[in-house]
LUMPA-705379 format. One record per residue: residue number from 1; chain; x, y, z of N, C-alpha, C in turn; residue in one letter. Coordinates in steps of 0.1 Angstrom, whole numbers. Layout:
resi	chain	nxx	nyy	nzz	caxx	cayy	cazz	cxx	cyy	czz	resn
NUM	A	X	Y	Z	X	Y	Z	X	Y	Z	A
...
//
This chain:
resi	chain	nxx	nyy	nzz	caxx	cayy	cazz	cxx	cyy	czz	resn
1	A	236	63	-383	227	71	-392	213	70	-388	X
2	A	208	59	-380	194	59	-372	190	69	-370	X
3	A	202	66	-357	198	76	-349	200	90	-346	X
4	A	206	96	-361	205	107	-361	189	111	-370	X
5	A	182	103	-374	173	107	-383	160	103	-374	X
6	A	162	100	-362	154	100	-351	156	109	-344	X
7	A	161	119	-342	164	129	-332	160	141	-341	X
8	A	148	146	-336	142	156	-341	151	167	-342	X
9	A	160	174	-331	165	185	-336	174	181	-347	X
10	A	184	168	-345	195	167	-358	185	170	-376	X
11	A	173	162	-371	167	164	-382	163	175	-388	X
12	A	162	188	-382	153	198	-385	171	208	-390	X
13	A	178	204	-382	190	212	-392	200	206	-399	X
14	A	201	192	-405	201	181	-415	189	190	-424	X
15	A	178	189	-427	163	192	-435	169	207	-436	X
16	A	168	216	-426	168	233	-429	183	234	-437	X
17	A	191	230	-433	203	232	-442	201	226	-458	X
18	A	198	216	-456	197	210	-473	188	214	-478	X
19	A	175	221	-475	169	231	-478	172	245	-486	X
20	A	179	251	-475	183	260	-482	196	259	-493	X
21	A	205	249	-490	211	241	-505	208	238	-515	X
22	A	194	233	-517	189	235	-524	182	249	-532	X
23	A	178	256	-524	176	270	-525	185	274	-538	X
24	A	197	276	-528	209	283	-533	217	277	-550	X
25	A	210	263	-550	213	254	-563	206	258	-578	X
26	A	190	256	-571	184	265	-583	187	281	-585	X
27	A	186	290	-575	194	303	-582	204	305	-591	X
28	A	213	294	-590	227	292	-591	222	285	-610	X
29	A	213	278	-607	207	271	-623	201	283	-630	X
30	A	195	286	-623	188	300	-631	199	315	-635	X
31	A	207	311	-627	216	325	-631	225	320	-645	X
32	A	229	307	-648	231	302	-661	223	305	-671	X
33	A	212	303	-670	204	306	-681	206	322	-684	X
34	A	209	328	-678	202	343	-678	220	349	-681	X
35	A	231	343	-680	245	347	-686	248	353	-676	X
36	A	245	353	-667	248	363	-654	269	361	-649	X
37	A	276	368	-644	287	369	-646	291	362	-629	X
38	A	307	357	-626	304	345	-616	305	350	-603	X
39	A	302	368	-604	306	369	-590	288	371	-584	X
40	A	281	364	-596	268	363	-588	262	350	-581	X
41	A	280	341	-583	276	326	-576	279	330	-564	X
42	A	285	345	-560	288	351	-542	272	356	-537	X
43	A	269	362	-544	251	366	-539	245	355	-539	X
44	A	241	344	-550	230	337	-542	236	326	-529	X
45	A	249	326	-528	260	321	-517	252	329	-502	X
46	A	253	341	-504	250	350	-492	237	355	-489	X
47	A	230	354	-503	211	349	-499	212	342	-495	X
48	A	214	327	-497	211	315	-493	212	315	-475	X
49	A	228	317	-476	230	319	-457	223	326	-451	X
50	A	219	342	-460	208	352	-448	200	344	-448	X
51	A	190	334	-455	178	328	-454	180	317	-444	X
52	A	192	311	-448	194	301	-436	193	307	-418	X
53	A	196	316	-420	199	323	-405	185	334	-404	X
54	A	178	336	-411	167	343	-404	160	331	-400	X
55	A	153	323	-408	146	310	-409	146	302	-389	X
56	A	154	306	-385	158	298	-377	151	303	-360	X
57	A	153	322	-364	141	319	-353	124	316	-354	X
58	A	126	318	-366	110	315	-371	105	299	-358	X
59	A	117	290	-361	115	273	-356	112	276	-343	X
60	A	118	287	-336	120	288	-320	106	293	-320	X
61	A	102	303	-330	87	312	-328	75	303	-327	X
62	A	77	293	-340	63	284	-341	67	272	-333	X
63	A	75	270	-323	73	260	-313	66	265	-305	X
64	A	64	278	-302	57	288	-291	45	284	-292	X
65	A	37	285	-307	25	292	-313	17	279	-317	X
66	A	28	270	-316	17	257	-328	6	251	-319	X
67	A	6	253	-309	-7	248	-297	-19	260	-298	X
68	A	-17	270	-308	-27	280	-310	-39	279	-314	X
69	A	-51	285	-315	-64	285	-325	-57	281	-338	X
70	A	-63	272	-351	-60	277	-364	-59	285	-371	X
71	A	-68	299	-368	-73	302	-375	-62	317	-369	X
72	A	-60	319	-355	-49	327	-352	-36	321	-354	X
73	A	-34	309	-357	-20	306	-362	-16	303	-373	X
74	A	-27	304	-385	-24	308	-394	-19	321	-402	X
75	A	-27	327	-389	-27	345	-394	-15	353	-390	X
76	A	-11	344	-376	7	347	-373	18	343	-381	X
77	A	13	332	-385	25	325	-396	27	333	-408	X
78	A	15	338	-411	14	346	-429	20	359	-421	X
79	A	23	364	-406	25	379	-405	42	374	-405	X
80	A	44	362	-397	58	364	-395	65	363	-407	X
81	A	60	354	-418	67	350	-431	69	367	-442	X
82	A	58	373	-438	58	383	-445	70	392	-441	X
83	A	73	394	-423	82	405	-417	97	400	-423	X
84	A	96	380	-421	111	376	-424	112	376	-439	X
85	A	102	377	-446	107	380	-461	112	393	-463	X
86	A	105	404	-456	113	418	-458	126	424	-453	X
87	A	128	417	-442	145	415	-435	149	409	-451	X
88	A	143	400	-457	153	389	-467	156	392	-476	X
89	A	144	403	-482	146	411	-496	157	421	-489	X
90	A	160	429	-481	168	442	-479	180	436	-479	X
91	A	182	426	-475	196	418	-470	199	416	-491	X
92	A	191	409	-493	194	406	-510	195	414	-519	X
93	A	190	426	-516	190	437	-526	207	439	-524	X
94	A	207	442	-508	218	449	-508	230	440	-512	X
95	A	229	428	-511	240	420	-516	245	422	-532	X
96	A	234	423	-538	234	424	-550	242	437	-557	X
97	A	234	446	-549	240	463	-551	253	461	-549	X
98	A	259	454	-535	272	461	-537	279	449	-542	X
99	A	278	437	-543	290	432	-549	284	430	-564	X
100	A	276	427	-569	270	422	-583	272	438	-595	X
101	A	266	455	-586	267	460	-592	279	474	-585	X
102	A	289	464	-577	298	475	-576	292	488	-563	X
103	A	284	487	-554	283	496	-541	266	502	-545	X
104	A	268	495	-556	251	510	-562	237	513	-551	X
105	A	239	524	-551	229	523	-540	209	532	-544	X
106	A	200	529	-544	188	531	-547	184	549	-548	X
107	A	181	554	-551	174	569	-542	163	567	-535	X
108	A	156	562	-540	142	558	-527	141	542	-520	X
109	A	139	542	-507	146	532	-499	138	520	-501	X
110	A	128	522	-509	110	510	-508	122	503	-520	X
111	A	132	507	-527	139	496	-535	141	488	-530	X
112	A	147	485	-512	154	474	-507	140	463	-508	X
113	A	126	467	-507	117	457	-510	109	453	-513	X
114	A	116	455	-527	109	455	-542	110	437	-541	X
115	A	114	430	-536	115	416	-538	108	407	-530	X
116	A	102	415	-518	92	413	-505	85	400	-509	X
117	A	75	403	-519	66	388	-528	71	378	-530	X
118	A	84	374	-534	92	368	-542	95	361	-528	X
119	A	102	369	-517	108	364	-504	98	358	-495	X
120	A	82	365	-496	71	357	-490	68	346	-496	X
121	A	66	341	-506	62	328	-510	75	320	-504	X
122	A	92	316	-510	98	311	-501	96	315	-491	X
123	A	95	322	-478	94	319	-462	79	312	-461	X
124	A	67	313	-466	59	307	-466	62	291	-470	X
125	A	66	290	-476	67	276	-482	78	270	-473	X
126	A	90	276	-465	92	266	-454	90	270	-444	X
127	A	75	276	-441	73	276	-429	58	263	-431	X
128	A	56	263	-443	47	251	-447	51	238	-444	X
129	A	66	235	-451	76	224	-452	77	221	-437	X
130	A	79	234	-426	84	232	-414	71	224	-406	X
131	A	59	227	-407	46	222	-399	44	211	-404	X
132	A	48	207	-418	43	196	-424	53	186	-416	X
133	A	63	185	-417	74	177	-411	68	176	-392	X
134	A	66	189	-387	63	185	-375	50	178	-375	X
135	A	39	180	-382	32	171	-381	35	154	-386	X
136	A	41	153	-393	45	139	-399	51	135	-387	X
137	A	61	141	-381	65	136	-369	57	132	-356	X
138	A	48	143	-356	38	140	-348	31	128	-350	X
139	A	32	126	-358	22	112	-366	26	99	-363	X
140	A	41	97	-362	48	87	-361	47	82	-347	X
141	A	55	94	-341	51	95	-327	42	87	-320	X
142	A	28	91	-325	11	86	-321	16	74	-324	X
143	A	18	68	-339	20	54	-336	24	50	-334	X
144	A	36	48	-322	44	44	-320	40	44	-305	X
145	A	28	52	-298	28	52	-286	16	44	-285	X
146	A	11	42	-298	2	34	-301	6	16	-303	X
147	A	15	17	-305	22	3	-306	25	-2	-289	X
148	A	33	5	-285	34	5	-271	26	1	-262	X
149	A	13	12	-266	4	6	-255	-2	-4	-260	X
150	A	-4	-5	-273	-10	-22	-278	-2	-34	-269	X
151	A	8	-33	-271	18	-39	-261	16	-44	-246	X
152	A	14	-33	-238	13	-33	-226	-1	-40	-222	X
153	A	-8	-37	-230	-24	-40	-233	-24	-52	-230	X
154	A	-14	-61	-243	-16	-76	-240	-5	-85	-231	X
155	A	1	-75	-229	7	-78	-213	-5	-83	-205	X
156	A	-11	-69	-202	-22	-70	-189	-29	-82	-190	X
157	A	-34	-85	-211	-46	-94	-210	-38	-105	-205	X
158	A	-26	-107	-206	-17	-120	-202	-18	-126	-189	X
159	A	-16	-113	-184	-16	-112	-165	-33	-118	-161	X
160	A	-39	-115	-166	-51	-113	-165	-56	-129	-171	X
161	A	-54	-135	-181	-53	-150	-185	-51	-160	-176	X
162	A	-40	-156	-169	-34	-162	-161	-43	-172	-149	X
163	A	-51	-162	-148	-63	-171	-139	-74	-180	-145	X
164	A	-78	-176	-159	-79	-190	-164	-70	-204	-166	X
165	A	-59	-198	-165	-52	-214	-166	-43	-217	-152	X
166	A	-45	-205	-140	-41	-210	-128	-47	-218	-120	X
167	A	-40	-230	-121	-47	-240	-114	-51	-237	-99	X
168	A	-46	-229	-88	-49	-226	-76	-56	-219	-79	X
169	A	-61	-212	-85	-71	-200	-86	-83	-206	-86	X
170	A	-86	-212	-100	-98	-225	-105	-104	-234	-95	X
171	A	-89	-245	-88	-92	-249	-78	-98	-243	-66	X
172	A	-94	-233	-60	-100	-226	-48	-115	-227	-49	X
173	A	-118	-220	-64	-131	-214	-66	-138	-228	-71	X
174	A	-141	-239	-77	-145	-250	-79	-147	-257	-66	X
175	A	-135	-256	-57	-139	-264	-45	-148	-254	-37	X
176	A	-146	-241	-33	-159	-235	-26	-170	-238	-36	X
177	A	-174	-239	-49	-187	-244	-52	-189	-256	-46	X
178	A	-177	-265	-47	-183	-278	-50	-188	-278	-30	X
179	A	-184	-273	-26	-191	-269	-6	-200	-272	-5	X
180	A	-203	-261	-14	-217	-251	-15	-229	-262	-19	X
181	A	-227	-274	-32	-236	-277	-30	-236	-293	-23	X
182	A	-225	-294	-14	-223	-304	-11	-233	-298	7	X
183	A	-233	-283	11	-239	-279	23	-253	-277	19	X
184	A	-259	-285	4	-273	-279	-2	-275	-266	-7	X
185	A	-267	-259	-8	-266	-245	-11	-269	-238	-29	X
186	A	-272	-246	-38	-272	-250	-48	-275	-235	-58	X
187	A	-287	-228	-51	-284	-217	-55	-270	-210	-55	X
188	A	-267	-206	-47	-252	-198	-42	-249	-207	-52	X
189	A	-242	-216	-50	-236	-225	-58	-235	-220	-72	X
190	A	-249	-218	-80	-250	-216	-87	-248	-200	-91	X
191	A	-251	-191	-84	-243	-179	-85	-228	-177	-89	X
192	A	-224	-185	-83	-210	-185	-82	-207	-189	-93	X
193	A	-210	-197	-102	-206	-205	-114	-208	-192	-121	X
194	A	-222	-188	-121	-221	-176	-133	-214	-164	-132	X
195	A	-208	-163	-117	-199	-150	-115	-182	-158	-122	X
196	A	-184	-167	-120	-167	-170	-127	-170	-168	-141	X
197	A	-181	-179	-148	-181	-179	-161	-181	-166	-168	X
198	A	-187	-154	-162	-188	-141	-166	-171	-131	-165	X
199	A	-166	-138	-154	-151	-132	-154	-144	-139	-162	X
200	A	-144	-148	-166	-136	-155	-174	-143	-153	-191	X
201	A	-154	-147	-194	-156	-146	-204	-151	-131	-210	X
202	A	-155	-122	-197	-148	-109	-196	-133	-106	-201	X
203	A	-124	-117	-194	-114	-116	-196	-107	-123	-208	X
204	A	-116	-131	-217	-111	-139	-227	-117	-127	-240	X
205	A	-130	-121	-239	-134	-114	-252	-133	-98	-250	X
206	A	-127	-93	-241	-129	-80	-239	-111	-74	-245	X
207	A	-114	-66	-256	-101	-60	-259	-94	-52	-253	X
208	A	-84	-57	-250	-80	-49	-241	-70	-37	-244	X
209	A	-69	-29	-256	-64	-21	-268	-74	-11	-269	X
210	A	-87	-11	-264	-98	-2	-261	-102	0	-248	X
211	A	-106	12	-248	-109	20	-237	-128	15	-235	X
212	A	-129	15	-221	-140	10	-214	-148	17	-210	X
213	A	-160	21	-204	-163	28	-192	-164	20	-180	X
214	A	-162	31	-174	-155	21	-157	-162	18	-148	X
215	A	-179	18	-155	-187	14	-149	-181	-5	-152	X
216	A	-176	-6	-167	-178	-23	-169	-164	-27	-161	X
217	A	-154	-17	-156	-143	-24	-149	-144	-27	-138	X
218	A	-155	-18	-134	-160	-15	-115	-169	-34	-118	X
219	A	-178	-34	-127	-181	-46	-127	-177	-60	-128	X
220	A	-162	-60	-140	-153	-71	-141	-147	-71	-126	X
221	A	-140	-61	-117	-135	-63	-106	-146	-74	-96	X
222	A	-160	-66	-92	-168	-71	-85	-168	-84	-86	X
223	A	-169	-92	-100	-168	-105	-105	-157	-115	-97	X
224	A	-147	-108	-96	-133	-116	-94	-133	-111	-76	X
225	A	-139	-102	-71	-141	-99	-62	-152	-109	-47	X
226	A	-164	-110	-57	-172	-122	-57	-167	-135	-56	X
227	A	-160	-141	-63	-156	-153	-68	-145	-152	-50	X
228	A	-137	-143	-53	-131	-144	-35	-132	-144	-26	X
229	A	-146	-141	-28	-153	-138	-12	-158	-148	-6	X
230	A	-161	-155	-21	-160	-172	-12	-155	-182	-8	X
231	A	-142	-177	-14	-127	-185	-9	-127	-175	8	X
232	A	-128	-161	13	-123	-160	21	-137	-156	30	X
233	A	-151	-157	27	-161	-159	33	-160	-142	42	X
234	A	-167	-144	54	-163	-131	61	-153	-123	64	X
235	A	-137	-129	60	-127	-122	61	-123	-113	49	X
236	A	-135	-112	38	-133	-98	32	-145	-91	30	X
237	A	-140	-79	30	-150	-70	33	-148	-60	21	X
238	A	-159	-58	13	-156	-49	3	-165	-39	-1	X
239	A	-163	-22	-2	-167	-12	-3	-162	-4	-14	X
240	A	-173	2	-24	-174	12	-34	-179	22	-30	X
241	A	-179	33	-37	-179	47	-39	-173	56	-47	X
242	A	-187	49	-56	-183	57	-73	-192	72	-78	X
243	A	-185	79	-80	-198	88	-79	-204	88	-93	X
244	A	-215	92	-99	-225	89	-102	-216	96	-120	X
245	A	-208	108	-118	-208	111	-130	-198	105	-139	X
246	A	-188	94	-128	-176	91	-128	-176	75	-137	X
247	A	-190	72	-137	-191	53	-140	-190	53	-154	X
248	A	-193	68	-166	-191	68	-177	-177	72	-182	X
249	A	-167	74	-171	-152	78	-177	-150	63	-186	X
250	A	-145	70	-194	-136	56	-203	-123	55	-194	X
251	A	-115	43	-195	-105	40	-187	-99	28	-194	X
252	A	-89	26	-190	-80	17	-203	-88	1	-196	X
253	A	-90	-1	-203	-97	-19	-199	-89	-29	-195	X
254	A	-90	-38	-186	-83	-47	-173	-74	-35	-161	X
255	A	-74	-20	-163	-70	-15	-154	-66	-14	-144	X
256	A	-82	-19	-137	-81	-25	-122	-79	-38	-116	X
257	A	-72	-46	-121	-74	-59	-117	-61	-64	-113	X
258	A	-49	-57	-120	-35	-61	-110	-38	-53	-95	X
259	A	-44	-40	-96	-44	-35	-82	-56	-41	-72	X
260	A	-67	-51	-76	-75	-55	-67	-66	-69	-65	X
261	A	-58	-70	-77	-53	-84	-71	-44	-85	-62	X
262	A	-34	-74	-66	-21	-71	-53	-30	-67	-37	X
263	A	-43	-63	-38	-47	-58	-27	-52	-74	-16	X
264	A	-60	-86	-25	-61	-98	-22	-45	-100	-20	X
265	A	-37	-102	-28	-25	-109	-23	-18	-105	-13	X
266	A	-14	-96	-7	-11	-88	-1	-15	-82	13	X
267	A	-26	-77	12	-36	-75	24	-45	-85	32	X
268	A	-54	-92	22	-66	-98	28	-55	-119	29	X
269	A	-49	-116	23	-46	-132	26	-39	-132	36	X
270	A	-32	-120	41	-18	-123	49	-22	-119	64	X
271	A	-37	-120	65	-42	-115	78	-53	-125	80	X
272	A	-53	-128	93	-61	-138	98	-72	-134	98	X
273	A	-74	-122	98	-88	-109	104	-98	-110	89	X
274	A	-85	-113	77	-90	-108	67	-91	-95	61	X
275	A	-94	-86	54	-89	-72	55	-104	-65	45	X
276	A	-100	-53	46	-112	-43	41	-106	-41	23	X
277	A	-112	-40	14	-109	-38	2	-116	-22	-2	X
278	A	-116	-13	-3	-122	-2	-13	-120	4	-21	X
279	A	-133	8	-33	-126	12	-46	-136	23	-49	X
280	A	-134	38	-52	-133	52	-53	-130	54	-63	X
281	A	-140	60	-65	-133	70	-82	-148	80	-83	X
282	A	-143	93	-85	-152	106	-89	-143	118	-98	X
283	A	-150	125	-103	-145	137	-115	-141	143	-108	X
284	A	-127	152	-109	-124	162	-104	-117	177	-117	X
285	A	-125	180	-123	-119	191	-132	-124	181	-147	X
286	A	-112	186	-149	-109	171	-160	-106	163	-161	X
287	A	-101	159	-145	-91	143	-145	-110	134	-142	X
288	A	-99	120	-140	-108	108	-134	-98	104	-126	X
289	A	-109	104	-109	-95	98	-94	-102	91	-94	X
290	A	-88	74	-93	-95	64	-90	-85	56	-76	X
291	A	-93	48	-68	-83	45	-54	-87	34	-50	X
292	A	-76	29	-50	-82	14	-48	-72	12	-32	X
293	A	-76	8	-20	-73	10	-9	-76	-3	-1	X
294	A	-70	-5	7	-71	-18	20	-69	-17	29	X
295	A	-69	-22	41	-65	-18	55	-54	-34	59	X
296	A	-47	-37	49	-40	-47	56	-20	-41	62	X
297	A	-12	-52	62	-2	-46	70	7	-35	64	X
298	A	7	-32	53	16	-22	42	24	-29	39	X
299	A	34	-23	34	46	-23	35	55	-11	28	X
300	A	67	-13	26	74	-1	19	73	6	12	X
301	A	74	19	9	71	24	-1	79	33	-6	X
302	A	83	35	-22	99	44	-26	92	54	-35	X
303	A	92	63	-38	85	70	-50	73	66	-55	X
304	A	68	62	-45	53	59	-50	50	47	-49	X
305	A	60	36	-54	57	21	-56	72	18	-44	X
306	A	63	5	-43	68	-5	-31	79	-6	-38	X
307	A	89	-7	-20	105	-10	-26	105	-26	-26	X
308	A	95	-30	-24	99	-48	-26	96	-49	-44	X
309	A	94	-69	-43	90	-67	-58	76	-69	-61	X
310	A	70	-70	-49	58	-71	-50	47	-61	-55	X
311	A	58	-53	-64	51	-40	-69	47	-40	-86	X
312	A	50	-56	-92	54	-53	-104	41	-56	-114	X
313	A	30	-56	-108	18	-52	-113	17	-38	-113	X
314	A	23	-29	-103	19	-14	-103	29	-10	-114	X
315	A	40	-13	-115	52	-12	-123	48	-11	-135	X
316	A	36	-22	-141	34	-24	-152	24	-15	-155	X
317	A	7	-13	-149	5	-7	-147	5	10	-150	X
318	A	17	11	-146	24	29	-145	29	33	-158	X
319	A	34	20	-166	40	20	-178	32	16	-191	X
320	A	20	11	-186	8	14	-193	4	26	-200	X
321	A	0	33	-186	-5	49	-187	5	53	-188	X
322	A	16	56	-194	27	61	-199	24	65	-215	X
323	A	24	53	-216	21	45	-232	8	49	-237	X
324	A	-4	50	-230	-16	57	-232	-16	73	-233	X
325	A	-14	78	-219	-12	90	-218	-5	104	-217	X
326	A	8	97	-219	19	104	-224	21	108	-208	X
327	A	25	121	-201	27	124	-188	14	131	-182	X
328	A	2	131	-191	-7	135	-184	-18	126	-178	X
329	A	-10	121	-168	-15	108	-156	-6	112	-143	X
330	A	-8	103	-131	-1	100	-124	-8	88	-115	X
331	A	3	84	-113	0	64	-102	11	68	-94	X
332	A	0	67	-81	9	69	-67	5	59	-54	X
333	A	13	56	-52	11	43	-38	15	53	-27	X
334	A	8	51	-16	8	57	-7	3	46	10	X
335	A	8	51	21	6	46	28	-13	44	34	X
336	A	-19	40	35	-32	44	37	-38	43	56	X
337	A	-41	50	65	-47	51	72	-60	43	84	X
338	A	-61	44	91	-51	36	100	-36	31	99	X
339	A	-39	20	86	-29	9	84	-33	4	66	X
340	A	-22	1	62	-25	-3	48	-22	3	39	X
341	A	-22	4	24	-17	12	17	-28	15	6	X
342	A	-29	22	-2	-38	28	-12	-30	31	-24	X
343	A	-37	33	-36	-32	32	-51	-40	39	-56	X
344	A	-35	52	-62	-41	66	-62	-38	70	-76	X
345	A	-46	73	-88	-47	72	-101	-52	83	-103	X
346	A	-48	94	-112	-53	103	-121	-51	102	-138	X
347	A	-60	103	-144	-63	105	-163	-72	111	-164	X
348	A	-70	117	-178	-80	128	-183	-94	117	-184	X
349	A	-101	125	-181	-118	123	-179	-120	125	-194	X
350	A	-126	112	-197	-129	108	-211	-143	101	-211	X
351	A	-150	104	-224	-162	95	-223	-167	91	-242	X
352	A	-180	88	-237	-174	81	-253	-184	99	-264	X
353	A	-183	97	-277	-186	108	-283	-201	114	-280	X
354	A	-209	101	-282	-226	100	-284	-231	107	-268	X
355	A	-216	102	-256	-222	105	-238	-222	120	-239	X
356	A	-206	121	-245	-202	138	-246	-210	146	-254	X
357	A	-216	142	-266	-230	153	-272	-244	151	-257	X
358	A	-247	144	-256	-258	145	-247	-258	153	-235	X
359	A	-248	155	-228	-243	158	-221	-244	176	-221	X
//
């Protein structure tokens, strides 16, 4: 029983049929009152079904139309309700004439819709019923894609925790301070402390259920980016190229950090050389492209993501913006040039309301 009251079409003709049974029930009440004789429980029988069966392309029409202006799809709705009420009165008159009064037929033909008014208010009223329901559904929907990504969210912030309480991580970075001031280095030293304390405060108070601008993600990354550079000293090398109108997109917050971290794990550790890290992102239309790229040894790749499992940051990731953006995204891994591979992100270009008036 769920899951038929989850499946929008079962629901919409479950709802349109009991609808018009209802319809057909009050006629049927009202024709009591009025002494009406019983071969008039056959006409409101056979109104009821013409109404059930005109109604029906209406559902196919306003799936077309409901992405319209207001103000033009309100004015199509009041024209189509008006055309299917006059199909509804002719069909009704005539039912009535020939079985209620025996074949009788009008002399002038504007009789079949004399009931036009009567037939517009019902087709208006479930073509009201019908938007209301799709929006209610629409509603549910949102939160529920809303739950989702609340979800995935504190996945990320999880993933993302994880290096506060990873001891190899802490360790690495504690012992290159503790180097640093053991070589006199005391400043650096001290740099370093405030780039961790700042990523780890980043990652403990920042919600990650809200959208950012990617200026503060390009800066959380740098942080954790920093902090590695002095575990791997000269063997990473790291380059931006953000363009200038691109630092105010909103972007889902911890975004970037499974894909700079798969790029450290992956790339820059598993090479003696050390490896190149780069991160890209500029406007294109409406989207926001963002690329986070490396030059280390690759590896496989199946529809986008790695056939190993070393993909399950992107995995998660992918199913994020799912959950955010419904299908208007895409995350693609690709081989990258010379050597290495790249992580290739499109979302609608968003910014916050106060950037978008100034603007």
């Amino acid at each position: 029983m769920l899951r038929i009251l989850e499946d929008r079409h079962r629901q919409f003709w479950i709802l349109h049929s009991l609808g018009w049974l209802g319809f057909a029930l009050v006629a049927f009440l009202g024709s009591l009152f009025q002494e009406m004789r019983d071969a008039y429980l056959l006409v409101v029988a056979l109104d009821a079904y013409a109404g059930w069966l005109l109604t029906i392309p209406l559902r196919y029409f306003y799936q077309r139309i409901r992405s319209w202006h207001p103000a033009a799809l309100v004015a199509t709705v009041l024209l189509a309700s008006l055309l299917t009420a006059a199909c509804w009165s002719v069909i009704k008159n005539f039912n009535y004439w020939e079985i209620y009064r025996h074949g009788f037929r009008p002399d002038d033909w504007l009789q079949y819709l004399e009931q036009t008014p009567v037939g517009f208010y019902v087709m208006l009223s479930w073509s009201g019923l019908y938007f209301g329901v799709r929006y209610y559904q629409s509603l549910q929907q949102e939160k529920q894609k809303l739950l989702i990504a609340s979800n995935k969210a504190h996945e990320a912030q999880l993933k993302m925790l994880r290096y506060q309480l990873n001891p190899h991580f802490l360790f690495n970075t504690l012992n290159a301070i503790s180097t640093l001031v053991m070589l006199g280095e005391a400043d650096t030293a001290n740099k370093m402390l405030s780039r961790l304390s700042d990523f780890l405060r980043y990652s403990l108070y920042k919600d990650p259920i809200k959208k950012v601008a990617l200026s503060q993600e390009i800066h959380a990354a740098a942080l954790y980016l920093e902090i590695e550079k002095v575990r791997f000293s000269e063997r990473l090398t790291i380059e931006y190229d953000i363009a200038e109108n691109a630092d105010v997109a909103l972007v889902p917050s911890l975004i970037l950090q499974p894909l700079v971290e798969n790029a450290i794990k992956y790339a820059v550790a598993r090479q003696s050389a050390g490896g190149l890290i780069s991160i890209k992102a500029r406007k294109f239309g409406h989207d926001l492209l963002i690329e986070v790229a490396d030059n280390g040894p690759g590896m496989p790749i199946d529809s986008g993501l790695p056939k190993e499992n070393s993909g399950l940051g992107l995995v998660n990731t992918r199913e994020r913006l799912a959950a955010l953006y419904d299908k208007n995204f895409s995350l693609v891994l690709t081989h990258n040039q010379p050597q290495g591979v790249k992580v290739n992100i499109r979302i609608p270009f968003e910014v916050e309301q106060a950037d978008e008036e100034q603007s």
